[in-house]
mmCIF entry with sequence, helices, sheets and N, C-alpha, C, O atoms, coordinates in Angstrom:
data_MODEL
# 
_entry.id   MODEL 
# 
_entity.id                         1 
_entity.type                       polymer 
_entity.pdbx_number_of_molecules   1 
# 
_entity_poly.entity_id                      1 
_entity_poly.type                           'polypeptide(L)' 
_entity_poly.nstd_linkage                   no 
_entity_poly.nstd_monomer                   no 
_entity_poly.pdbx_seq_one_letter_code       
;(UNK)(UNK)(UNK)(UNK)(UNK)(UNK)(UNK)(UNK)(UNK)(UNK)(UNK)(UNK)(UNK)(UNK)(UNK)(UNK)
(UNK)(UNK)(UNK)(UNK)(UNK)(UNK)(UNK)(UNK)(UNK)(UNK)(UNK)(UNK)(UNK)(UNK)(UNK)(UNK)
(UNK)(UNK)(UNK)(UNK)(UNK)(UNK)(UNK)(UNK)(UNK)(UNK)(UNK)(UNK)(UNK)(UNK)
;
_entity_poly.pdbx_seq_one_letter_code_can   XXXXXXXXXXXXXXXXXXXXXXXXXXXXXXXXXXXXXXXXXXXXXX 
_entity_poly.pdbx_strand_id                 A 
# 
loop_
_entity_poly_seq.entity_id 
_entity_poly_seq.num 
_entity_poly_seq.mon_id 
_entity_poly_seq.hetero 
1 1  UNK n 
1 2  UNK n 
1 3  UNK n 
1 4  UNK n 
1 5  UNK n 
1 6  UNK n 
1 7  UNK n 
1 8  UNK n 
1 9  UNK n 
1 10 UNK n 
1 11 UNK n 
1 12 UNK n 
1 13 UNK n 
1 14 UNK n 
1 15 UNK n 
1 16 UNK n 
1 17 UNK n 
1 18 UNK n 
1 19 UNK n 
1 20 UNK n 
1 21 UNK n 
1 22 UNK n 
1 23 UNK n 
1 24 UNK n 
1 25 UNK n 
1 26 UNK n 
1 27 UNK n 
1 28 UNK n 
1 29 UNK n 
1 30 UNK n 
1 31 UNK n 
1 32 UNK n 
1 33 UNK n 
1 34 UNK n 
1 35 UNK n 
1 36 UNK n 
1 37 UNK n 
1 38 UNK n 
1 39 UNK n 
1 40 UNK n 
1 41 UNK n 
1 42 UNK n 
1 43 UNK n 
1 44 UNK n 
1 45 UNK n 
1 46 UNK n 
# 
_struct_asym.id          A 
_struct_asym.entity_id   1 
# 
loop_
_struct_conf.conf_type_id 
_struct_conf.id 
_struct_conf.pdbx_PDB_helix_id 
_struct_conf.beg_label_comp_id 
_struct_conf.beg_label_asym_id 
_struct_conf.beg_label_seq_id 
_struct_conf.pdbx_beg_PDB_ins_code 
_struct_conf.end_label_comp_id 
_struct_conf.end_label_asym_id 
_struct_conf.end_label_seq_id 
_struct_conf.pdbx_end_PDB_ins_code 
_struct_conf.beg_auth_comp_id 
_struct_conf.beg_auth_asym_id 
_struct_conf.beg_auth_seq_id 
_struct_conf.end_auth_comp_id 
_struct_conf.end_auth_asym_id 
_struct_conf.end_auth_seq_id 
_struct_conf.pdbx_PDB_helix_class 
_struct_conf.details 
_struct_conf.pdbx_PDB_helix_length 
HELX_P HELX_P1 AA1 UNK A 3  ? UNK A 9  ? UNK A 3  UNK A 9  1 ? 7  
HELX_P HELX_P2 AA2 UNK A 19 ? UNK A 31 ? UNK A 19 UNK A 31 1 ? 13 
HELX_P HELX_P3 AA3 UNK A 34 ? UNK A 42 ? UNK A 34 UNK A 42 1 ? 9  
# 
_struct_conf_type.id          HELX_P 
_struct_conf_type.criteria    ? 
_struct_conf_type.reference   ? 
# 
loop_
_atom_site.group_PDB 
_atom_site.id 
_atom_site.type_symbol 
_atom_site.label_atom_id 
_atom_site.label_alt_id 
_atom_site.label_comp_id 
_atom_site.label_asym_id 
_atom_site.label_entity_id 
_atom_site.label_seq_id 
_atom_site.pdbx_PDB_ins_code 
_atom_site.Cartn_x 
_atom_site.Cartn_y 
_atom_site.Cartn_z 
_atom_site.occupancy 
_atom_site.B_iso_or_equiv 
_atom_site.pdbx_formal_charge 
_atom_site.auth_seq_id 
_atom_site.auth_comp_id 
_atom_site.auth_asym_id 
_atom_site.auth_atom_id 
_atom_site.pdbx_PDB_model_num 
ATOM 1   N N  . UNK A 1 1  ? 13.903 -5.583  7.874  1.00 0.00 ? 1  UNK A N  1 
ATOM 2   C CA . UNK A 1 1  ? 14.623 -6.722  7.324  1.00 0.00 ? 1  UNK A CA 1 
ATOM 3   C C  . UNK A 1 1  ? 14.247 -7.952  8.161  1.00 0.00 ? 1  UNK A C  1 
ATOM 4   O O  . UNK A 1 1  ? 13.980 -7.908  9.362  1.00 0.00 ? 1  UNK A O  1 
ATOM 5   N N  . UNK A 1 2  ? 14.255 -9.061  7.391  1.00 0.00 ? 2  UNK A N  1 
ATOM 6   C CA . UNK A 1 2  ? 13.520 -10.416 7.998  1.00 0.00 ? 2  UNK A CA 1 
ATOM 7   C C  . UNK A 1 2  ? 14.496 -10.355 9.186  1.00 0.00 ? 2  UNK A C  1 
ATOM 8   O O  . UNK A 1 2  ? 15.515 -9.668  9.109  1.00 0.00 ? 2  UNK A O  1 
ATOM 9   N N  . UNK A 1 3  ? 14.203 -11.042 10.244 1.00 0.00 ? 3  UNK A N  1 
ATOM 10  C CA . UNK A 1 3  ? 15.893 -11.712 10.865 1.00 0.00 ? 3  UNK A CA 1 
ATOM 11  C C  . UNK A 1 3  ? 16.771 -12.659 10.757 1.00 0.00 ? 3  UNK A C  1 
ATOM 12  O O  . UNK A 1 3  ? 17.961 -12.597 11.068 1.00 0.00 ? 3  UNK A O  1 
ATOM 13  N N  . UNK A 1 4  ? 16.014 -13.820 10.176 1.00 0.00 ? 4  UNK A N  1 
ATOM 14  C CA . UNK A 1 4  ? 16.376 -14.758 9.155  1.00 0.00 ? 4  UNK A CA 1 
ATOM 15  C C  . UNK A 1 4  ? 17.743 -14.053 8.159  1.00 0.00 ? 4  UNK A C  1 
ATOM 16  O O  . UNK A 1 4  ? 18.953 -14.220 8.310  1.00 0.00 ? 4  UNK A O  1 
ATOM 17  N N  . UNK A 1 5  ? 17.232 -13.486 7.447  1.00 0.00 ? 5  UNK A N  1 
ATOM 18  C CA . UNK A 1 5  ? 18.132 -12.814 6.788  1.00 0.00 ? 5  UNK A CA 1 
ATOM 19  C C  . UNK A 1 5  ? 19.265 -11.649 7.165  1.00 0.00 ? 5  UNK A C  1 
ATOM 20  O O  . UNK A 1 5  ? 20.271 -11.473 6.478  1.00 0.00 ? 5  UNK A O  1 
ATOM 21  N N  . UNK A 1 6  ? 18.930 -10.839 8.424  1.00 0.00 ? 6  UNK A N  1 
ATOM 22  C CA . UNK A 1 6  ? 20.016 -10.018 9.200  1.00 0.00 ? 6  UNK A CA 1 
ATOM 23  C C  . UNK A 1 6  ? 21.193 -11.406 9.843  1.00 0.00 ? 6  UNK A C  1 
ATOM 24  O O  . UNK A 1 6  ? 22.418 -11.303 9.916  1.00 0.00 ? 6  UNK A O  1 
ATOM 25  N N  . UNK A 1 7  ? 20.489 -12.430 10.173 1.00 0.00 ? 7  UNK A N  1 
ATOM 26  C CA . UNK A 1 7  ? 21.534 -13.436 10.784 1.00 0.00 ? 7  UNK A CA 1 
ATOM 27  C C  . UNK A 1 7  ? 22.399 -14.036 9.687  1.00 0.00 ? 7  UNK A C  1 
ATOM 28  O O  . UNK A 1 7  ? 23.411 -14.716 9.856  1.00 0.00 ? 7  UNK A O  1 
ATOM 29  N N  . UNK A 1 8  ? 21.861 -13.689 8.575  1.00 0.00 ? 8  UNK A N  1 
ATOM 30  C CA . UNK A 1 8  ? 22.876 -14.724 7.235  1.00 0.00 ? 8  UNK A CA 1 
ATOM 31  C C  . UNK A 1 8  ? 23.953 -13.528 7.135  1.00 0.00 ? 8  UNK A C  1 
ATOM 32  O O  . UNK A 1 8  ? 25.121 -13.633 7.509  1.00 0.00 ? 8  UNK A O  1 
ATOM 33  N N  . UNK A 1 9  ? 23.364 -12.355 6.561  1.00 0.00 ? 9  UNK A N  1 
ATOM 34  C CA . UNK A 1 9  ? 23.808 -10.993 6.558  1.00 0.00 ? 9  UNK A CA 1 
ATOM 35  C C  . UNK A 1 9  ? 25.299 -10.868 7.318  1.00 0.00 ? 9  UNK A C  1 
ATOM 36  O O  . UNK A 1 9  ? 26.440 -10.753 6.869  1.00 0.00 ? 9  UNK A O  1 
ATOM 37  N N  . UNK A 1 10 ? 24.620 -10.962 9.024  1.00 0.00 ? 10 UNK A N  1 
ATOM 38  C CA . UNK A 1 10 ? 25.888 -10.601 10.235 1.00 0.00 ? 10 UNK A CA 1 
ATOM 39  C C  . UNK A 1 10 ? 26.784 -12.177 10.313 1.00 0.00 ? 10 UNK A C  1 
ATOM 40  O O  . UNK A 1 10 ? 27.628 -12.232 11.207 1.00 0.00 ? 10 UNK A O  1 
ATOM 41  N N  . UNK A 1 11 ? 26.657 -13.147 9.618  1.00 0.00 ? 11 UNK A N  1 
ATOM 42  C CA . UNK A 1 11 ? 27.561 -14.311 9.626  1.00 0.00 ? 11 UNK A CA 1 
ATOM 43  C C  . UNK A 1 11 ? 28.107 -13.680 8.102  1.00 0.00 ? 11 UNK A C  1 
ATOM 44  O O  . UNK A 1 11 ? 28.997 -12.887 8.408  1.00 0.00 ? 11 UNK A O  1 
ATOM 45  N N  . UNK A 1 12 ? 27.996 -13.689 6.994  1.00 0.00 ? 12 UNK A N  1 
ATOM 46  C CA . UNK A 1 12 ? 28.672 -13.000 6.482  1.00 0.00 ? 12 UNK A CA 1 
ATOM 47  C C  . UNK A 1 12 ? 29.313 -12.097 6.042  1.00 0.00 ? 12 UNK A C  1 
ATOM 48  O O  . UNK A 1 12 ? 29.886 -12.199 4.958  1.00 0.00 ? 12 UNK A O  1 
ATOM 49  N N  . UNK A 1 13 ? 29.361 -11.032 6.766  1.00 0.00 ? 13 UNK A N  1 
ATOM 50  C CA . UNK A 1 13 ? 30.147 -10.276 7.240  1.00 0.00 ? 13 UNK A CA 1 
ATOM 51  C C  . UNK A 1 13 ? 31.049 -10.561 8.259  1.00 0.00 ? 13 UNK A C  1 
ATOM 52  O O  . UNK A 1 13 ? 32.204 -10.164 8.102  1.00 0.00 ? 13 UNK A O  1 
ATOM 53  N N  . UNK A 1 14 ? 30.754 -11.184 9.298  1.00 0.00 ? 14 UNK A N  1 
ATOM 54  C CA . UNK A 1 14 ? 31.859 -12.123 10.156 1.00 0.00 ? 14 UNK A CA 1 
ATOM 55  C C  . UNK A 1 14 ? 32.955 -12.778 9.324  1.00 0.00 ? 14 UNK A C  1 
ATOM 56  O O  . UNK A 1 14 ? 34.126 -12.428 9.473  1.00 0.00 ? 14 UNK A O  1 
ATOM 57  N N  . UNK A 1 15 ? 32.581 -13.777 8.397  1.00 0.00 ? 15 UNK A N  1 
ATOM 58  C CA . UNK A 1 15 ? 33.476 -14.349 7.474  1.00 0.00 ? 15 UNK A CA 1 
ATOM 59  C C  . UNK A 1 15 ? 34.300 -13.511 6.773  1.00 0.00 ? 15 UNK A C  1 
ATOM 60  O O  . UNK A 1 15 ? 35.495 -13.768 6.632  1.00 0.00 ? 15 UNK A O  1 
ATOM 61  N N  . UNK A 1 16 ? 33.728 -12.435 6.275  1.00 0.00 ? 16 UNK A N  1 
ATOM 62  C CA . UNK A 1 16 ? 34.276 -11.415 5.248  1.00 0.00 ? 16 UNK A CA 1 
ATOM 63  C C  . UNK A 1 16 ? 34.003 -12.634 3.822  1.00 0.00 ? 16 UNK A C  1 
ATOM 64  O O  . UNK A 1 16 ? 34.987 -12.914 3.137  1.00 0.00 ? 16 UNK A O  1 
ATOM 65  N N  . UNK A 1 17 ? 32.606 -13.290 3.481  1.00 0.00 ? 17 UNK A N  1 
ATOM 66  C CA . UNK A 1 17 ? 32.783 -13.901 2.078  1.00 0.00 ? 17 UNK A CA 1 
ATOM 67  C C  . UNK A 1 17 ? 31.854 -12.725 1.494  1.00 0.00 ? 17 UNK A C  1 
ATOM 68  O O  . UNK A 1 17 ? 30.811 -12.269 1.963  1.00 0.00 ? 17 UNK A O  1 
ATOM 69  N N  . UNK A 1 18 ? 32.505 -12.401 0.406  1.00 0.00 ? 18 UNK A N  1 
ATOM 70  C CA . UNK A 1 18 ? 32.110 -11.229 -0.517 1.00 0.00 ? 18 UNK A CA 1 
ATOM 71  C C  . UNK A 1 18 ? 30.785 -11.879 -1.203 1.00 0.00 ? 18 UNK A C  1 
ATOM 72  O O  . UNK A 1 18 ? 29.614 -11.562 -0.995 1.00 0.00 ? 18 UNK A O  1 
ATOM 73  N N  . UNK A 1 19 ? 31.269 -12.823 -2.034 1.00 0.00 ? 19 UNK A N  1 
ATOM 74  C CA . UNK A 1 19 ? 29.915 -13.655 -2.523 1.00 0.00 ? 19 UNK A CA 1 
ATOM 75  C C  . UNK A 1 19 ? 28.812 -13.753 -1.982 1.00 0.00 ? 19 UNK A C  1 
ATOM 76  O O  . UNK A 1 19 ? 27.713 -13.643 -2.526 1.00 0.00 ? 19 UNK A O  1 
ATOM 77  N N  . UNK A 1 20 ? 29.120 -14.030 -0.549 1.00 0.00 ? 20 UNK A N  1 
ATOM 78  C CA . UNK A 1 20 ? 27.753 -14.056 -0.124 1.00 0.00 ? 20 UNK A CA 1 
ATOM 79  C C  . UNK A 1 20 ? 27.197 -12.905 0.841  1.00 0.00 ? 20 UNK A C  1 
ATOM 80  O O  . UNK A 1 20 ? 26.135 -13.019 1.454  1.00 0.00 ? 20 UNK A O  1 
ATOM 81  N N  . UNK A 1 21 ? 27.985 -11.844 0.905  1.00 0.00 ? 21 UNK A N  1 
ATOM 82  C CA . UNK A 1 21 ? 27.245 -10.719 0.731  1.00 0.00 ? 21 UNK A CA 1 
ATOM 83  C C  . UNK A 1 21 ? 26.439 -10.142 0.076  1.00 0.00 ? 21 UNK A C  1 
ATOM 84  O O  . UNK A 1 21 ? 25.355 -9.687  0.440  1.00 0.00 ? 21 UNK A O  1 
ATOM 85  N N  . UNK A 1 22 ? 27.148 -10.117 -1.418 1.00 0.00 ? 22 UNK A N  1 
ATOM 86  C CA . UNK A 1 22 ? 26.067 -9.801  -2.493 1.00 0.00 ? 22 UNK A CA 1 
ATOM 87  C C  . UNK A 1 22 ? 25.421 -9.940  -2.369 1.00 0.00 ? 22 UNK A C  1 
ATOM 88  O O  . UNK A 1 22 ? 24.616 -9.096  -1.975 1.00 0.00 ? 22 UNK A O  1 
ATOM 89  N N  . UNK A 1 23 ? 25.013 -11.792 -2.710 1.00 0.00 ? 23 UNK A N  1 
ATOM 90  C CA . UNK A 1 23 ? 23.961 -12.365 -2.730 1.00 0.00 ? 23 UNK A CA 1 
ATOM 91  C C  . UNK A 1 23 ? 22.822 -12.150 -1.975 1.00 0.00 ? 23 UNK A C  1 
ATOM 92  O O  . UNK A 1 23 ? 21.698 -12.067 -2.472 1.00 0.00 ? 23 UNK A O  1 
ATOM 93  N N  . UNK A 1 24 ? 23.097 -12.045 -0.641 1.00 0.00 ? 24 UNK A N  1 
ATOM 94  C CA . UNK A 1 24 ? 21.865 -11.551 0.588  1.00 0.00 ? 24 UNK A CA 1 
ATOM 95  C C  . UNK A 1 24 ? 21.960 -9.625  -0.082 1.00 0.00 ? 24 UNK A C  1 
ATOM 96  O O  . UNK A 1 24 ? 20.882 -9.045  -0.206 1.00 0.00 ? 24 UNK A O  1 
ATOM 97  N N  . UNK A 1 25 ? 22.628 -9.235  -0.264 1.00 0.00 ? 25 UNK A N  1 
ATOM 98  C CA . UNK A 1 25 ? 22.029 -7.949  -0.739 1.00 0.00 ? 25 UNK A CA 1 
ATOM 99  C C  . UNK A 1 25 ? 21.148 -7.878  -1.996 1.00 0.00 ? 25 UNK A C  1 
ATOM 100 O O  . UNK A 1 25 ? 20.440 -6.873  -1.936 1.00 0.00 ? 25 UNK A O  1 
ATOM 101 N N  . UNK A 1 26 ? 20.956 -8.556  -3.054 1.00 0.00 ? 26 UNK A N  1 
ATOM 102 C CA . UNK A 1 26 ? 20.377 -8.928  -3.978 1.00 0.00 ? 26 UNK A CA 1 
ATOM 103 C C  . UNK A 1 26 ? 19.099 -9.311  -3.369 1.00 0.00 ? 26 UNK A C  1 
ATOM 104 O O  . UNK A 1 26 ? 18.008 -8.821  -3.661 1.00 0.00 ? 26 UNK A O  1 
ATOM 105 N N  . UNK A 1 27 ? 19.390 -10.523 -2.220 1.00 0.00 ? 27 UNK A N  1 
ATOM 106 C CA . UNK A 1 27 ? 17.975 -10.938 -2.284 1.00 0.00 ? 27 UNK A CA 1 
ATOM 107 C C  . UNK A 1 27 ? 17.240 -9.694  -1.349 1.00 0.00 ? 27 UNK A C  1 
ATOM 108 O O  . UNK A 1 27 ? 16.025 -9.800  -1.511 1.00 0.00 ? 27 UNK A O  1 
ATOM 109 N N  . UNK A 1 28 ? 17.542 -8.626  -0.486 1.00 0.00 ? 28 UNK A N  1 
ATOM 110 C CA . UNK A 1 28 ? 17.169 -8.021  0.462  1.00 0.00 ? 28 UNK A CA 1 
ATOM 111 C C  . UNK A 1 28 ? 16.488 -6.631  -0.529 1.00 0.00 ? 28 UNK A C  1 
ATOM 112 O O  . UNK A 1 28 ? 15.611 -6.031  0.093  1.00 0.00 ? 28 UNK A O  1 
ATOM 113 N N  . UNK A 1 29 ? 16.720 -6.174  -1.675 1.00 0.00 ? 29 UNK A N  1 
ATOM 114 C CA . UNK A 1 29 ? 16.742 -5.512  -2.426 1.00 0.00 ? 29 UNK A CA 1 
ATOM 115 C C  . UNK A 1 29 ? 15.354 -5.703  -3.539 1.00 0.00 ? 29 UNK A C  1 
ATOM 116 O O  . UNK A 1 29 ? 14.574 -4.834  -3.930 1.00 0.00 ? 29 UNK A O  1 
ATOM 117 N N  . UNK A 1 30 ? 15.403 -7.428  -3.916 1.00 0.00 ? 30 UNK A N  1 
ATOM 118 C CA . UNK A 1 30 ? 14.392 -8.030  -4.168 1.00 0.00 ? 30 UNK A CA 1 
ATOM 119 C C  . UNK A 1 30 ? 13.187 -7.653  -3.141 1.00 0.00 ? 30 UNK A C  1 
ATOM 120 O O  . UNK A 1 30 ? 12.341 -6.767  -3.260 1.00 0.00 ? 30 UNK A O  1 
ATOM 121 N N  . UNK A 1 31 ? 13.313 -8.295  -2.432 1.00 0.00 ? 31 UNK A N  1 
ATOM 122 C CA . UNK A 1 31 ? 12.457 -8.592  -1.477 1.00 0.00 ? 31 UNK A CA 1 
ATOM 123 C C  . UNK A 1 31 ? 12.002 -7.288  -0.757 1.00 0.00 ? 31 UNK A C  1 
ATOM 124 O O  . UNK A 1 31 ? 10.826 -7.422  -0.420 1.00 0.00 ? 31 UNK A O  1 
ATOM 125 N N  . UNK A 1 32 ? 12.424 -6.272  -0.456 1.00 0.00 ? 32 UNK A N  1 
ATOM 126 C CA . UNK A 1 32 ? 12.666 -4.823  -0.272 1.00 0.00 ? 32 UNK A CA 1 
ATOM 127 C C  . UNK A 1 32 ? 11.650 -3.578  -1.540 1.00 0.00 ? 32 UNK A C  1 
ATOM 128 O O  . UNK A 1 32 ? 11.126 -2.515  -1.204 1.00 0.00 ? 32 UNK A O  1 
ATOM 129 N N  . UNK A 1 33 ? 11.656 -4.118  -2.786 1.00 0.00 ? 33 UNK A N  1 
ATOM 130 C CA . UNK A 1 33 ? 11.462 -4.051  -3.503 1.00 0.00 ? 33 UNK A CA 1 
ATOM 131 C C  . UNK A 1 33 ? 10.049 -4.249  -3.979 1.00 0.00 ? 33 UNK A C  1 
ATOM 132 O O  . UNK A 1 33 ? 9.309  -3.477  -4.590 1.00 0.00 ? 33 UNK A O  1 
ATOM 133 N N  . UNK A 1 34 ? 9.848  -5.556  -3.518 1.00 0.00 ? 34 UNK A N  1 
ATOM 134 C CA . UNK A 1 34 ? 8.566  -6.403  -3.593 1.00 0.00 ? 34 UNK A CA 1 
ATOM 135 C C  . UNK A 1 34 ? 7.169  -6.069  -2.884 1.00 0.00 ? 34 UNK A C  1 
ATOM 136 O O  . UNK A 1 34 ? 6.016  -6.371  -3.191 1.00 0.00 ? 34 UNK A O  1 
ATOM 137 N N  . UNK A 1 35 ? 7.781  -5.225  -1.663 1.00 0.00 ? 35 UNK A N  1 
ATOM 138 C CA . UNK A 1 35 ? 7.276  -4.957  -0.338 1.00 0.00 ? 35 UNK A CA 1 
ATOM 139 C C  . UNK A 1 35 ? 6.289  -3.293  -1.054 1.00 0.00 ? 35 UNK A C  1 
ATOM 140 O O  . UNK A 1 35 ? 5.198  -2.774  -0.817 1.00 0.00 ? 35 UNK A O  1 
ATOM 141 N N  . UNK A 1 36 ? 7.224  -3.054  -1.790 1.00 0.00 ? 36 UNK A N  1 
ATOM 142 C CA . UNK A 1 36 ? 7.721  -1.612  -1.583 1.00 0.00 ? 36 UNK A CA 1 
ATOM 143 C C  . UNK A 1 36 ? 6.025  -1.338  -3.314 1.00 0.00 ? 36 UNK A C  1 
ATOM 144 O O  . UNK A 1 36 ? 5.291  -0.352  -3.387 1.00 0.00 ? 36 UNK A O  1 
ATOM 145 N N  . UNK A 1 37 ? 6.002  -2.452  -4.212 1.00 0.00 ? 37 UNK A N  1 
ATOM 146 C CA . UNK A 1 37 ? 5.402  -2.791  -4.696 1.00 0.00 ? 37 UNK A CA 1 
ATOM 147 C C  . UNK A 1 37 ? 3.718  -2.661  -4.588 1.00 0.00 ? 37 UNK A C  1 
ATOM 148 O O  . UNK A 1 37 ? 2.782  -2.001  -5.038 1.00 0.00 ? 37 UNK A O  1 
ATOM 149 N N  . UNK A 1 38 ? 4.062  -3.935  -3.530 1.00 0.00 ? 38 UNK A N  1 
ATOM 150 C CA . UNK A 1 38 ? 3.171  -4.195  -3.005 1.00 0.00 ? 38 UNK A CA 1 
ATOM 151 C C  . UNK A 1 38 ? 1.866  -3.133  -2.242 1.00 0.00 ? 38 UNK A C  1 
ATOM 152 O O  . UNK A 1 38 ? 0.650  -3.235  -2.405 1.00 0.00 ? 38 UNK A O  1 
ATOM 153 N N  . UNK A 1 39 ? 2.614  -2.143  -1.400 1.00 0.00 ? 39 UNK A N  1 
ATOM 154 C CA . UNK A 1 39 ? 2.375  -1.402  -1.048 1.00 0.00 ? 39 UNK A CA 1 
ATOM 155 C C  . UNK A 1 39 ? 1.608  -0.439  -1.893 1.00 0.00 ? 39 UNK A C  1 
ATOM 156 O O  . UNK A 1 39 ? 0.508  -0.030  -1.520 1.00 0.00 ? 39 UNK A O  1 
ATOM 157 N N  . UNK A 1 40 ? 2.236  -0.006  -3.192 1.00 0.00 ? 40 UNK A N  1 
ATOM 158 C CA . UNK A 1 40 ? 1.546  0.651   -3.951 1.00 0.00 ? 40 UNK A CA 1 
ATOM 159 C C  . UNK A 1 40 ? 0.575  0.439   -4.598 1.00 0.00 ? 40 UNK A C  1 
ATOM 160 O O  . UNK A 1 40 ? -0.132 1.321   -5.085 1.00 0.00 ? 40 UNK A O  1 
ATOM 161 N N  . UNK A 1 41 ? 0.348  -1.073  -4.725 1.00 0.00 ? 41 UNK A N  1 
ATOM 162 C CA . UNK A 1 41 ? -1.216 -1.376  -5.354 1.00 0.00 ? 41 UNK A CA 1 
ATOM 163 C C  . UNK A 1 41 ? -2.330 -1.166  -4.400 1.00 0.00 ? 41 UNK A C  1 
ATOM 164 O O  . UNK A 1 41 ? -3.519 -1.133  -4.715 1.00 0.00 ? 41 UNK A O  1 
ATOM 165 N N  . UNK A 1 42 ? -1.836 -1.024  -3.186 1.00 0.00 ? 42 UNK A N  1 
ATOM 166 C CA . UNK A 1 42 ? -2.893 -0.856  -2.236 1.00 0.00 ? 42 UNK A CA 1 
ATOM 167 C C  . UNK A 1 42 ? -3.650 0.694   -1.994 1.00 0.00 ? 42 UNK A C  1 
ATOM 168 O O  . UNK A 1 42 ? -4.825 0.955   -1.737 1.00 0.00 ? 42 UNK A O  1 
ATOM 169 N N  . UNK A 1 43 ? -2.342 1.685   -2.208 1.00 0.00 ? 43 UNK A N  1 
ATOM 170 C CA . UNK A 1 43 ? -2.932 2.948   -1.888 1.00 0.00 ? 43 UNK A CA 1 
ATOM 171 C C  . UNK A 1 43 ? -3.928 3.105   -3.427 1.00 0.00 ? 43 UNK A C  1 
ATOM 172 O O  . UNK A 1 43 ? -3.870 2.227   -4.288 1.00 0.00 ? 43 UNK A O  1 
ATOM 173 N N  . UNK A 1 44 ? -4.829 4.375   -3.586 1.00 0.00 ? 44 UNK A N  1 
ATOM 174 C CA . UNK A 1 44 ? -5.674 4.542   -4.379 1.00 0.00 ? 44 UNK A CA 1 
ATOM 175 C C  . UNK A 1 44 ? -5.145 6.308   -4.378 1.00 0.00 ? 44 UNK A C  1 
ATOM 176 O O  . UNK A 1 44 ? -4.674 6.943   -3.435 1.00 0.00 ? 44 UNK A O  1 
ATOM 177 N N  . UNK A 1 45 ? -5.376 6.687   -5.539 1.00 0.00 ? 45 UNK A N  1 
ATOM 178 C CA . UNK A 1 45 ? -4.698 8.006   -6.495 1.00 0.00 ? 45 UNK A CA 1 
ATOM 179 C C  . UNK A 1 45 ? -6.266 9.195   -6.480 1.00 0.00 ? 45 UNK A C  1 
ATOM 180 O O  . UNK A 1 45 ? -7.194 9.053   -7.277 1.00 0.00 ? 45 UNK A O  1 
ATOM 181 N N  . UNK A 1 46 ? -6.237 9.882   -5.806 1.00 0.00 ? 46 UNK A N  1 
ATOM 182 C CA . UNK A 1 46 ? -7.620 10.837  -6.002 1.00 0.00 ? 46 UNK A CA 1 
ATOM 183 C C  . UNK A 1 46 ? -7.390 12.259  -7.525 1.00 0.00 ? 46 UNK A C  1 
ATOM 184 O O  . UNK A 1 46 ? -8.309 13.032  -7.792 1.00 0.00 ? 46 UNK A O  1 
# 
């Protein structure tokens, strides 16, 4: 996980704002996702 994003993450959770929990879970999921993607165009299938 970026740290950028663990620091938005651990401030909201400090707050307890639900909203913006989601939201960083959405984008971490995205982005998590993307990676995860990515990755697979690279390997090659024998």
């Amino acid at each position: 996980m970026p740290k950028w994003l663990s620091n938005q993450m651990m401030r909201a959770f400090l707050k307890r704002d639900r909203r913006q929990i989601r939201l960083l879970n959405d984008c971490w999921f995205f982005y998590y996702n993307r990676r995860e993607a990515g990755s697979e165009l690279g390997k090659t299938e024998s």
